[in-house]
ROSE-4610 file (N, C-alpha, C; in Angstrom, 1 decimal, always signed):
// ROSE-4610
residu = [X/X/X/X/X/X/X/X/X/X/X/X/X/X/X/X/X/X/X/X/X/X/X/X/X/X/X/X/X/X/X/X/X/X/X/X/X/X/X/X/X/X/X/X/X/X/X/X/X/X/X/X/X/X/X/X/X/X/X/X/X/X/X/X/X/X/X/X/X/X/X/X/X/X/X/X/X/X/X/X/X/X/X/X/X/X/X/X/X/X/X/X/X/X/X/X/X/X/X/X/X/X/X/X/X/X/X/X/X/X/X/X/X/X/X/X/X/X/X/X/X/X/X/X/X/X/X/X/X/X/X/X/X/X/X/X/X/X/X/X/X/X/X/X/X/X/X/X/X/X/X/X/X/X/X/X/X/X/X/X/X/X/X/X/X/X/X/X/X/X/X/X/X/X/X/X/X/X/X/X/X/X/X/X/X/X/X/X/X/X/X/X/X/X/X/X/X/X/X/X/X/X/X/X/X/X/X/X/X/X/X/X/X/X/X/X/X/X/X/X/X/X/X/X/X/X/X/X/X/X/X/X/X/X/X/X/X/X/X/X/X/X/X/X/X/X/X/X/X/X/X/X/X/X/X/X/X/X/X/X/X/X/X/X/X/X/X/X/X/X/X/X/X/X/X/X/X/X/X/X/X/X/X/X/X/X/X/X/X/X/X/X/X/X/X/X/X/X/X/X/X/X/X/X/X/X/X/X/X/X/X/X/X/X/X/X/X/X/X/X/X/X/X/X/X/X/X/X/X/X/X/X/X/X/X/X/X/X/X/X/X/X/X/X/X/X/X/X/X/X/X/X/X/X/X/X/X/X/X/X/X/X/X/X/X/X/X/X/X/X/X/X/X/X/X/X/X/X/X/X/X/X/X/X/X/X/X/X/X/X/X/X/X/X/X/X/X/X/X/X/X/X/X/X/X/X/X/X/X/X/X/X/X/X/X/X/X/X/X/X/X/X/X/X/X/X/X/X/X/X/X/X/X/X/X/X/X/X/X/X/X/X/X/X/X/X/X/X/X/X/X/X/X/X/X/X/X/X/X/X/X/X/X/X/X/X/X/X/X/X/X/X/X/X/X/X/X/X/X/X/X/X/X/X/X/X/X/X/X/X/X/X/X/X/X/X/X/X/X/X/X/X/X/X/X/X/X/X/X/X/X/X/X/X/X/X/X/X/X/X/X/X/X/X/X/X/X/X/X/X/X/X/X/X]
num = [1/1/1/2/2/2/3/3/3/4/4/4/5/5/5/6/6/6/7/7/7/8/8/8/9/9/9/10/10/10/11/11/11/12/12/12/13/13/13/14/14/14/15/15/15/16/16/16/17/17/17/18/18/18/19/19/19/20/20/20/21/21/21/22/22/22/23/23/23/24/24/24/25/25/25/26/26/26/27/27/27/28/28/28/29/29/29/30/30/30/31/31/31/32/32/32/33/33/33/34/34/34/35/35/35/36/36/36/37/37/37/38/38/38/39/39/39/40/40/40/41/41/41/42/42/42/43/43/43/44/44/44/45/45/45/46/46/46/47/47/47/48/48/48/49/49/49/50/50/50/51/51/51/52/52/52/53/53/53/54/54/54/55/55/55/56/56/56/57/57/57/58/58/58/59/59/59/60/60/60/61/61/61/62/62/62/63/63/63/64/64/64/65/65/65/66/66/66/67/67/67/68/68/68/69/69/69/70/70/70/71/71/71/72/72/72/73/73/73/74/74/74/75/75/75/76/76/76/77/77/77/78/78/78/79/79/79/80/80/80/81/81/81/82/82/82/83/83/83/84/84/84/85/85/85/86/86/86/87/87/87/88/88/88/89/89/89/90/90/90/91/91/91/92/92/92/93/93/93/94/94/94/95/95/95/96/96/96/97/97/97/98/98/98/99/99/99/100/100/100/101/101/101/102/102/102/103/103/103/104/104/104/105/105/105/106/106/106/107/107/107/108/108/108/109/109/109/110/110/110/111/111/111/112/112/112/113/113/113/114/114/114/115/115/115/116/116/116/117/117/117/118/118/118/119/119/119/120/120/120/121/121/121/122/122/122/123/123/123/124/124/124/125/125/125/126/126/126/127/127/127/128/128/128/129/129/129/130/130/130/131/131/131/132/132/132/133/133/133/134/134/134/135/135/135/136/136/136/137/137/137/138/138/138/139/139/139/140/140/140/141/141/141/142/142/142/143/143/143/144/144/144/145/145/145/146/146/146/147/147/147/148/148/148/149/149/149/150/150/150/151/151/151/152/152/152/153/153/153/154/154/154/155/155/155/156/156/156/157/157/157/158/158/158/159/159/159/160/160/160/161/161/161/162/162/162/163/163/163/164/164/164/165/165/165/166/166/166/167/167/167/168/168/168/169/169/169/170/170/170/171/171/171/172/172/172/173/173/173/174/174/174/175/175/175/176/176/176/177/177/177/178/178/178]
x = [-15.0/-14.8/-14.3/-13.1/-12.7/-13.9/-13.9/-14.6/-14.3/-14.5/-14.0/-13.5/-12.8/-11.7/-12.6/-13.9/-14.9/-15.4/-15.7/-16.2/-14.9/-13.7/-12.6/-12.4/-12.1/-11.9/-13.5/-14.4/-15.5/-15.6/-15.0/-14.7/-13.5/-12.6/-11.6/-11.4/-12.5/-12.9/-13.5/-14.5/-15.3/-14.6/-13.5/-12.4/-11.7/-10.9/-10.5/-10.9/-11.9/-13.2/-12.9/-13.6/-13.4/-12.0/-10.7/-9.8/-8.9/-9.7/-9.2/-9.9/-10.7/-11.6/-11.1/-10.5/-9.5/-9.9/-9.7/-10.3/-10.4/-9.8/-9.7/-10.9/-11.5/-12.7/-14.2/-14.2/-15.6/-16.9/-17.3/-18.3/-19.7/-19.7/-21.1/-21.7/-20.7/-20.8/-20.4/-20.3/-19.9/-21.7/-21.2/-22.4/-22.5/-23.3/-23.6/-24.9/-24.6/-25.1/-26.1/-27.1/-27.4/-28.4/-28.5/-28.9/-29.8/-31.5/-32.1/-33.4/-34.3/-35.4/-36.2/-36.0/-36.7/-36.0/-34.7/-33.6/-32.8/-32.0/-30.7/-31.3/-31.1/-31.3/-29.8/-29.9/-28.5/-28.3/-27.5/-27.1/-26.3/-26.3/-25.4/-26.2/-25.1/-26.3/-27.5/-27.1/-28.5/-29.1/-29.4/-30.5/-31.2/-30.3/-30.6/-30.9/-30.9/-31.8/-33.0/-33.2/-34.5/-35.4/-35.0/-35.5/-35.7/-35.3/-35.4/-36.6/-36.5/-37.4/-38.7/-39.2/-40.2/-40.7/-39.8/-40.0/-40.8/-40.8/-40.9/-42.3/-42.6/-43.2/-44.6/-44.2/-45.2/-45.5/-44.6/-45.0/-45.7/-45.1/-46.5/-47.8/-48.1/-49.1/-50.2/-48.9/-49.5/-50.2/-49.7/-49.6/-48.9/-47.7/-47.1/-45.3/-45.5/-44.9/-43.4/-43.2/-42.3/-41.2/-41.9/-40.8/-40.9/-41.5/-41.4/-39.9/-40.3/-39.0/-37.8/-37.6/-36.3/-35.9/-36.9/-36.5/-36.2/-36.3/-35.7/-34.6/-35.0/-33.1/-32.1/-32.3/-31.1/-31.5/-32.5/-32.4/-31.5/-31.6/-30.8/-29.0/-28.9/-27.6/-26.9/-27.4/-27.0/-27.1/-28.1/-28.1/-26.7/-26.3/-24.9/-24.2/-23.9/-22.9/-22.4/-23.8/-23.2/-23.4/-24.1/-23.3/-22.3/-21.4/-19.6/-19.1/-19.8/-18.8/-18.9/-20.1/-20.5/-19.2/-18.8/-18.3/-16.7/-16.7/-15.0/-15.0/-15.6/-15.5/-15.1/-16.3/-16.3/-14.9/-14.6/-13.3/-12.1/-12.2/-10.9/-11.0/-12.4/-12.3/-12.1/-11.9/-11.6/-10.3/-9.6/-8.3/-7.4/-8.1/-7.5/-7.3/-8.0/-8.6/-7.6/-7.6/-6.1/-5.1/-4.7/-3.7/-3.4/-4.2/-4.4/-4.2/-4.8/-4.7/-3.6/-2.6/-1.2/-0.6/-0.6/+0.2/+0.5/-1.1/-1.0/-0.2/-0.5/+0.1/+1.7/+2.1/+3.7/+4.4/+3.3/+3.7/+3.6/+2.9/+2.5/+3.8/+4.7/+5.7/+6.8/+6.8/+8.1/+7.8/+6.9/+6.4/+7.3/+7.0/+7.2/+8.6/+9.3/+11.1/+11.4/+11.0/+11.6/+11.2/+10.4/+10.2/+11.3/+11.2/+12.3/+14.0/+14.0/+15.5/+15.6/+14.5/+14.8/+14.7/+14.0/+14.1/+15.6/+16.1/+17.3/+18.2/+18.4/+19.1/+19.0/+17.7/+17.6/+18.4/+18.1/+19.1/+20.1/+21.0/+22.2/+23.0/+21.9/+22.5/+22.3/+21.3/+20.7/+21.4/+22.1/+23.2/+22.3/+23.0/+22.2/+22.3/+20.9/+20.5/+20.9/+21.3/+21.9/+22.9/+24.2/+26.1/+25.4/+24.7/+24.8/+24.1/+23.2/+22.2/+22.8/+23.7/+24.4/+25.1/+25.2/+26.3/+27.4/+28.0/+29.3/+30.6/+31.9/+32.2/+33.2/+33.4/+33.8/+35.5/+35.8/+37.2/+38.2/+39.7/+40.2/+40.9/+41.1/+41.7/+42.8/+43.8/+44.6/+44.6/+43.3/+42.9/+42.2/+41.7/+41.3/+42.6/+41.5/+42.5/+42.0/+43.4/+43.6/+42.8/+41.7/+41.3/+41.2/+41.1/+41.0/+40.3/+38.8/+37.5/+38.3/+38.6/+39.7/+40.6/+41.5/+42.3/+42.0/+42.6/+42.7/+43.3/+42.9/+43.1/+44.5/+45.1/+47.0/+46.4/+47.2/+47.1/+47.8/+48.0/+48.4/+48.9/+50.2/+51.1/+50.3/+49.9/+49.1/+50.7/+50.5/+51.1/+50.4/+51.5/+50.5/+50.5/+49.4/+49.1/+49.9/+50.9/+50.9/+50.5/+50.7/+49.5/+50.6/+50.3/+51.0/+51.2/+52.0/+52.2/+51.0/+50.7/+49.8/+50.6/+50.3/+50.8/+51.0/+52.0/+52.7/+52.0/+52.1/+51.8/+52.6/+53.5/+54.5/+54.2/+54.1/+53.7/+53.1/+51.2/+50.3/+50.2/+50.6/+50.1/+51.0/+51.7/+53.0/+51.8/+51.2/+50.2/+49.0/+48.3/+47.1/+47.4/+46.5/+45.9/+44.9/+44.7/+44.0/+43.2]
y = [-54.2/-53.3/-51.9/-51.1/-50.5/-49.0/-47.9/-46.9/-46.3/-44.8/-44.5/-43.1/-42.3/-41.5/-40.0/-39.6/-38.8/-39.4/-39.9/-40.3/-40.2/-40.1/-40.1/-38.4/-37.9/-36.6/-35.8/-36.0/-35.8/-35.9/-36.9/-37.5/-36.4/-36.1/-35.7/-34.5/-33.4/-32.1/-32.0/-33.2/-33.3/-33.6/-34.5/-34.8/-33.4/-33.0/-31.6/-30.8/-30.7/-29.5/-30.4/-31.8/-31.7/-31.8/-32.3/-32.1/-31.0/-29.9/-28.1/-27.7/-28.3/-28.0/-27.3/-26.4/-26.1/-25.5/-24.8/-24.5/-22.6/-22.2/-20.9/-20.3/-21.2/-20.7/-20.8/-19.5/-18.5/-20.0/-20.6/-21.6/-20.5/-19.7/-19.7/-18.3/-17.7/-16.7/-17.7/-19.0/-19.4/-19.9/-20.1/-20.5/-22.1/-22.4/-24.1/-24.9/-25.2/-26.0/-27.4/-27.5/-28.8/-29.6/-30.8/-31.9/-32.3/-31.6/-32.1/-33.2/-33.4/-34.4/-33.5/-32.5/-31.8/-30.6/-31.2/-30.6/-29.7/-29.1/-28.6/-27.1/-26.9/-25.5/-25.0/-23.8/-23.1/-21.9/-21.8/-20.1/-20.8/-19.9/-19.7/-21.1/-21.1/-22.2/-21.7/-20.6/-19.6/-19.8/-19.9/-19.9/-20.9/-21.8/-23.2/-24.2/-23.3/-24.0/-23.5/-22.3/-21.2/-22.0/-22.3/-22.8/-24.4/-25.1/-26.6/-26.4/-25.6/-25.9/-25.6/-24.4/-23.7/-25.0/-25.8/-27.5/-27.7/-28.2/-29.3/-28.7/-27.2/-26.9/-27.0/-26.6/-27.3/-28.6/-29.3/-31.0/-32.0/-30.6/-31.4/-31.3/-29.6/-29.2/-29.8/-30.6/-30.9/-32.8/-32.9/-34.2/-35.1/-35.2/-35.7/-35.8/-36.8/-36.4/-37.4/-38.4/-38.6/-37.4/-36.4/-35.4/-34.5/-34.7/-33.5/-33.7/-34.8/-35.3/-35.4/-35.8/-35.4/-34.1/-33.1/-32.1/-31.1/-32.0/-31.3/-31.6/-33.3/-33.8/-32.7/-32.3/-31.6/-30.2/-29.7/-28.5/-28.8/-29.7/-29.9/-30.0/-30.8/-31.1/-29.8/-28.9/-26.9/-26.7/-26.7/-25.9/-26.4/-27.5/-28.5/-27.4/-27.4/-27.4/-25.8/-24.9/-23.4/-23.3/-23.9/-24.0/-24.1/-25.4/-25.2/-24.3/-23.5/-22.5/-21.5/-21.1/-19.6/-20.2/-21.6/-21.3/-21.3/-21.8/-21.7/-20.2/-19.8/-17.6/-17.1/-17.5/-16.7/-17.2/-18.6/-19.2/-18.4/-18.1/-17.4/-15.7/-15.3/-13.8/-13.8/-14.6/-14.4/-14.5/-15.7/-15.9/-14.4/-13.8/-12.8/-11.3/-11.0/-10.4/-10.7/-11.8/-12.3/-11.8/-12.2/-11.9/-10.0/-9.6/-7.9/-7.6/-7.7/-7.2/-7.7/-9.1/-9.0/-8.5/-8.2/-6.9/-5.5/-5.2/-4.0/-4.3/-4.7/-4.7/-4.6/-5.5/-5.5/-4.4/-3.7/-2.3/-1.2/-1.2/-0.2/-0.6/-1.5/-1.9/-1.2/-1.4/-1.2/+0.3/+0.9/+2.4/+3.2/+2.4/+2.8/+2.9/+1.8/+1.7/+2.2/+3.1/+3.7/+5.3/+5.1/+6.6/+7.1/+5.9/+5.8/+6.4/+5.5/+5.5/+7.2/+7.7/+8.9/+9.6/+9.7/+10.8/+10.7/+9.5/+9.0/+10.0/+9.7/+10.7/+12.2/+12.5/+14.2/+14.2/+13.6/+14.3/+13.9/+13.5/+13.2/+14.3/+14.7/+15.2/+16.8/+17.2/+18.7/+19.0/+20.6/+21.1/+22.0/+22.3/+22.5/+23.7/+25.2/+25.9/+27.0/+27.0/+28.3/+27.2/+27.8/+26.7/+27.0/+28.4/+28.4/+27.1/+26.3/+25.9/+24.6/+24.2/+22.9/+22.6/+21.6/+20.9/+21.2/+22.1/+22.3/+21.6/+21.5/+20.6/+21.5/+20.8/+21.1/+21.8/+23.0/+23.1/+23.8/+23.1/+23.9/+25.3/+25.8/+27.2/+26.9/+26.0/+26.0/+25.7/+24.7/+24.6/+25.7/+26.8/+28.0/+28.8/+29.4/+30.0/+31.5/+32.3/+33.6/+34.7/+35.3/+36.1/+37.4/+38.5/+39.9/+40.4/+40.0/+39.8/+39.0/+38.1/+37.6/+38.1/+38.6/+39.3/+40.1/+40.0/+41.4/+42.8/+43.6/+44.6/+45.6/+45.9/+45.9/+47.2/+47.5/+48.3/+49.5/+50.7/+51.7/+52.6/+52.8/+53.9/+54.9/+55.5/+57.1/+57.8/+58.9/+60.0/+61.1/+62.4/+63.3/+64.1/+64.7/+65.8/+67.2/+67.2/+68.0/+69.6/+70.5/+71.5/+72.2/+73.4/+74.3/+75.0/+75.9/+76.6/+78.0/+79.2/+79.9/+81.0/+81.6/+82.6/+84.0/+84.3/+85.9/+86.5/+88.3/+88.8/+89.5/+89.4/+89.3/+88.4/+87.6/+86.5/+86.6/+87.2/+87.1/+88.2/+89.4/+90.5/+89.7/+89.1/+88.2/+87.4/+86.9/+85.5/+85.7/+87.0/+87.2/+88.3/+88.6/+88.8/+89.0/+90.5/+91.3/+91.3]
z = [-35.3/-36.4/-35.8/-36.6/-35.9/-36.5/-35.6/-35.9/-36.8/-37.8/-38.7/-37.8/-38.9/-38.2/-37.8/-38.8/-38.5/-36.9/-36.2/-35.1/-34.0/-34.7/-33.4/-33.4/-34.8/-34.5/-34.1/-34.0/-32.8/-31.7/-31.1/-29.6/-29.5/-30.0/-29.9/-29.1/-29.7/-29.8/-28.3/-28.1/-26.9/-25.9/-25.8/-24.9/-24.5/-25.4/-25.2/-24.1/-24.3/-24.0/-22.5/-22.0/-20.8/-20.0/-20.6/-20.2/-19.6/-20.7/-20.3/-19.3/-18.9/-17.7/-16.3/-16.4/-15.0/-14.0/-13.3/-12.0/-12.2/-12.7/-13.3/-13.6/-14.6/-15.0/-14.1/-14.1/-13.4/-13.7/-13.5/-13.4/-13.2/-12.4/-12.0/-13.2/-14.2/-15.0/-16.6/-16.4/-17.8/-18.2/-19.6/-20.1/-20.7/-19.9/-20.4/-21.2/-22.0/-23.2/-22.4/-21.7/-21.0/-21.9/-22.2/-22.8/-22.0/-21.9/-20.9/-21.8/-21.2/-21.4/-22.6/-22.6/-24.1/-25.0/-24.8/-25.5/-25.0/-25.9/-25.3/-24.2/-23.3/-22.5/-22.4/-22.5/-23.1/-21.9/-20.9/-20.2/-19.0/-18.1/-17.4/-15.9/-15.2/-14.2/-13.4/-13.2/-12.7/-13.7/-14.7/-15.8/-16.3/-16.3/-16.3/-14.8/-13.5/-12.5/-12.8/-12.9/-12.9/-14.8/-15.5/-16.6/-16.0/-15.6/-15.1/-14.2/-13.2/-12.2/-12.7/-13.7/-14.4/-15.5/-16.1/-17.0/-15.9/-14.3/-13.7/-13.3/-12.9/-12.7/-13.6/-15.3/-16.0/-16.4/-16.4/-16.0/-15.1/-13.7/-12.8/-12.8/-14.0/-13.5/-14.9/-15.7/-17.0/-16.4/-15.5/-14.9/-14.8/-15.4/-15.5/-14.7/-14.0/-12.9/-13.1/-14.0/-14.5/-15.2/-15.9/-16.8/-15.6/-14.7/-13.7/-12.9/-12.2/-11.4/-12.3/-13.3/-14.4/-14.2/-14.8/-14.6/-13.5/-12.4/-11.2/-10.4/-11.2/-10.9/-11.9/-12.9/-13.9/-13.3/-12.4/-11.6/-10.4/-9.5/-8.8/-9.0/-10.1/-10.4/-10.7/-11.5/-11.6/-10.5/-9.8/-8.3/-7.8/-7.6/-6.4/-7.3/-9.0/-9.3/-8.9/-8.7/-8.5/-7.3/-6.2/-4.9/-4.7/-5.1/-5.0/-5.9/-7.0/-7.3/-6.0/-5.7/-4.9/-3.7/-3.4/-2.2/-2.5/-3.6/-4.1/-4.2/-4.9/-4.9/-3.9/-3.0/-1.4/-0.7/-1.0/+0.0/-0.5/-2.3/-2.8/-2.7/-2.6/-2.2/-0.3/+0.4/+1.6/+1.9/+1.0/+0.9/+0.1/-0.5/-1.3/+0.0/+0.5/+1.3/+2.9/+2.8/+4.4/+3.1/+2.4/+1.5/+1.4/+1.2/+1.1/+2.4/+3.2/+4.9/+5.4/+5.0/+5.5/+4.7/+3.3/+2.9/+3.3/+3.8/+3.6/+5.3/+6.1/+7.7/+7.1/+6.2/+5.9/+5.3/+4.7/+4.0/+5.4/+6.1/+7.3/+7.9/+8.1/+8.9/+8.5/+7.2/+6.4/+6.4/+6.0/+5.9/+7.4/+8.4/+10.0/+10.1/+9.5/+9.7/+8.8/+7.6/+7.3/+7.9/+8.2/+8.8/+9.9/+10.6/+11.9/+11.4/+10.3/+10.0/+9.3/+8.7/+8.3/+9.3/+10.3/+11.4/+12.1/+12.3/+12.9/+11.8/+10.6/+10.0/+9.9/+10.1/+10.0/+11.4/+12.7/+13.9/+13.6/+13.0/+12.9/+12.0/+11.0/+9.8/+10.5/+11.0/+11.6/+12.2/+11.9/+12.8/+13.9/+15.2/+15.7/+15.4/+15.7/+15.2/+16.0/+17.3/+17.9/+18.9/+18.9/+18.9/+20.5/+21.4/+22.7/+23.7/+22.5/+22.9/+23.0/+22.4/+22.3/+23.2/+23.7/+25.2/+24.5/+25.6/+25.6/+26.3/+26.3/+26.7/+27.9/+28.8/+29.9/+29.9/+30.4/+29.8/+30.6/+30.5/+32.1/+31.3/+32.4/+32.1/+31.5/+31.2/+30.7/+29.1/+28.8/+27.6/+26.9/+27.1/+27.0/+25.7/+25.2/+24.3/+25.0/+24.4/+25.0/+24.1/+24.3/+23.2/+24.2/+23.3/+23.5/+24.7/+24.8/+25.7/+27.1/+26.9/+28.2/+28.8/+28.1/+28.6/+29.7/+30.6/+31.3/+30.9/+31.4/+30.0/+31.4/+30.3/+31.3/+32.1/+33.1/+34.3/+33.5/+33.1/+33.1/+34.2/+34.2/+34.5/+34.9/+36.2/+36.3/+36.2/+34.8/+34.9/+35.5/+36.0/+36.1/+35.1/+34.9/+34.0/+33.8/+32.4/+32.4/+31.7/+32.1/+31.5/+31.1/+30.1/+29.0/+30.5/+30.6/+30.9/+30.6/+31.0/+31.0/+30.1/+29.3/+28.2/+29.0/+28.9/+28.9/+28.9/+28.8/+28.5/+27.3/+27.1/+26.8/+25.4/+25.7/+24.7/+23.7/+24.2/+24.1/+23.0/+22.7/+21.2/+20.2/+20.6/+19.1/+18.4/+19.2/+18.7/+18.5/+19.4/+18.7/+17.7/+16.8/+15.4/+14.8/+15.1/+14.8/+13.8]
């Protein structure tokens, strides 16, 4: 007999649910619904070991050591399951972490070459600051330009001196003026 369509679209929902099951999801912070020996216990896996183990603990002490051991197999089974989360975390926060520390080494590299290449340009681009201080280049006297300062300054002609003559007397009441 075939099932009715209420019981497929139920399975349906439930299938779903485990098929989306992906690796993404935070396990040890999700919250789980568990179907134990005295009904559903509902939180996170930390909560549902710590609630399982506290069942087993009053079952032993109730005597009965059948509900005890159940309930410490469904403690155990949470415990395995947030063990392999805590170590998937730790394996992807260590992987994250070599990821960040070869970054940041690739960024400190590139940071370096470009430092390099700008310093390389400021001396290229920087004139120098006093021309005397700068290698000069070697130069024969014929390549020399002729300026003023170089020059030898021309020899002059000695004339002798000559002087007025000395005034008359004769001369001398015409021109002074009384």
């Amino acid at each position: 007999m075939r099932p009715s369509n209420k019981s497929r679209s139920r399975n349906k929902g439930g299938n779903r649910r485990q098929n989306n099951n992906n690796n993404n999801t935070n396990i040890v912070n999700r919250v789980f619904d568990s179907a134990g020996p005295e009904g559903k216990v509902r939180g996170t896996p930390q909560q549902i070991v710590e609630k399982y183990s506290q069942l087993a603990r009053d079952a032993q002490l109730s005597g009965d050591r059948v509900a005890a051991e159940s309930f410490m197999q469904h403690s155990e089974h949470y415990s395995r399951m947030l063990a392999v989360a805590q170590a998937e975390q730790a394996a992807k926060q260590a992987e994250h972490a070599a990821r960040q520390a070869e970054q940041a080494e690739r960024h400190a590299e590139q940071q370096r070459q470009r430092n390099e290449q700008r310093a390389q340009q400021q001396v290229q681009e920087q004139p120098v600051a006093d021309p005397a201080l700068a290698p000069q280049p070697e130069l024969t006297s014929a390549q020399m330009v002729e300026t003023p300062e170089n020059k030898p300054a021309p020899k002059r002609k000695s004339r002798p001196r000559t002087r007025k003559p000395a005034v008359t007397i004769e001369e001398a009441p015409s021109q002074v003026v009384e």
